[in-house]
C-alpha positions in Angstrom: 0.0 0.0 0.0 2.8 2.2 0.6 4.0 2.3 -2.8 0.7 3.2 -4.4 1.1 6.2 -1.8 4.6 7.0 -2.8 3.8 6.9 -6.6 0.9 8.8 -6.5 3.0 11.3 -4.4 5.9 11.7 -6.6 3.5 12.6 -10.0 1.5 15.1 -7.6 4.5 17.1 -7.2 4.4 18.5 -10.7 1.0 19.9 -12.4 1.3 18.5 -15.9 2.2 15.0 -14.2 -1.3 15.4 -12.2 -3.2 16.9 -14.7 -2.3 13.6 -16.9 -3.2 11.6 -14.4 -6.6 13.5 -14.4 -6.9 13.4 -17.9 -6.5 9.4 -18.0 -8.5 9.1 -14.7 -11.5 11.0 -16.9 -10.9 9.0 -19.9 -9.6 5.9 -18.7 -6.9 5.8 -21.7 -6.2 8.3 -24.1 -3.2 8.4 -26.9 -0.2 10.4 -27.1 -1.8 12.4 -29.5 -4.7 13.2 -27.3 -2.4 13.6 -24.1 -0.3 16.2 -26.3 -3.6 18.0 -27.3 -5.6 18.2 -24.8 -3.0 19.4 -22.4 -1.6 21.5 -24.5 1.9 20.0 -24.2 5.0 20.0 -26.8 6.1 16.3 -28.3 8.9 17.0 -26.2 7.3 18.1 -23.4 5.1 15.3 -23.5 7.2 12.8 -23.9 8.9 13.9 -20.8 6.4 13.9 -18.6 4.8 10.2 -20.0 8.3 9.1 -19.6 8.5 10.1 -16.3 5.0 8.6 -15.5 5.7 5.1 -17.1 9.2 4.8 -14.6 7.3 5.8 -11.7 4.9 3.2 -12.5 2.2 5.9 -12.4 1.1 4.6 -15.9 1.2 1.9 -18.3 0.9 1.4 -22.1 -0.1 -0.7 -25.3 1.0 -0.9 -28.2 -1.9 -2.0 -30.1 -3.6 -0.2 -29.9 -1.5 2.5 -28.8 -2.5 4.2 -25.5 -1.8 5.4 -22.1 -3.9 4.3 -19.1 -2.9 4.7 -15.1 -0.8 1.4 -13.7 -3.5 -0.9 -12.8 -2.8 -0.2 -8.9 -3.7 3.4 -8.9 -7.2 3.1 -10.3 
């Protein structure tokens, strides 16, 4: 339980990590594409913050199709 606490923690501590983790929370799974657009967020940018997501084990992601959802612990 701890480490759900701790991920969830760590991706709070910036706003575009949290408002991600809104944005899949809403949708359940979105694409890069829709991350990028809806946020408002450069491909770099982006690709930062899903990077930083996907170590922290805050998110998860297929490849077919392709999208992003949170980690199956934090929903």
């Amino acid at each position: 339980m701890w480490s759900l606490f701790k991920k969830i923690g760590l991706a709070k501590s910036d706003p575009k990590k949290q408002a991600i983790i809104n944005l899949l929370k809403e949708n359940g799974h979105c694409s890069y594409g829709e991350i990028l657009q809806k946020l408002s967020l450069s491909p770099s940018m982006g690709s930062r913050y899903i990077t930083e997501l996907k170590e922290e084990g805050v998110i998860s992601n297929k490849i077919m199709p392709p999208f992003f959802k949170l980690a199956s612990d934090l929903k």
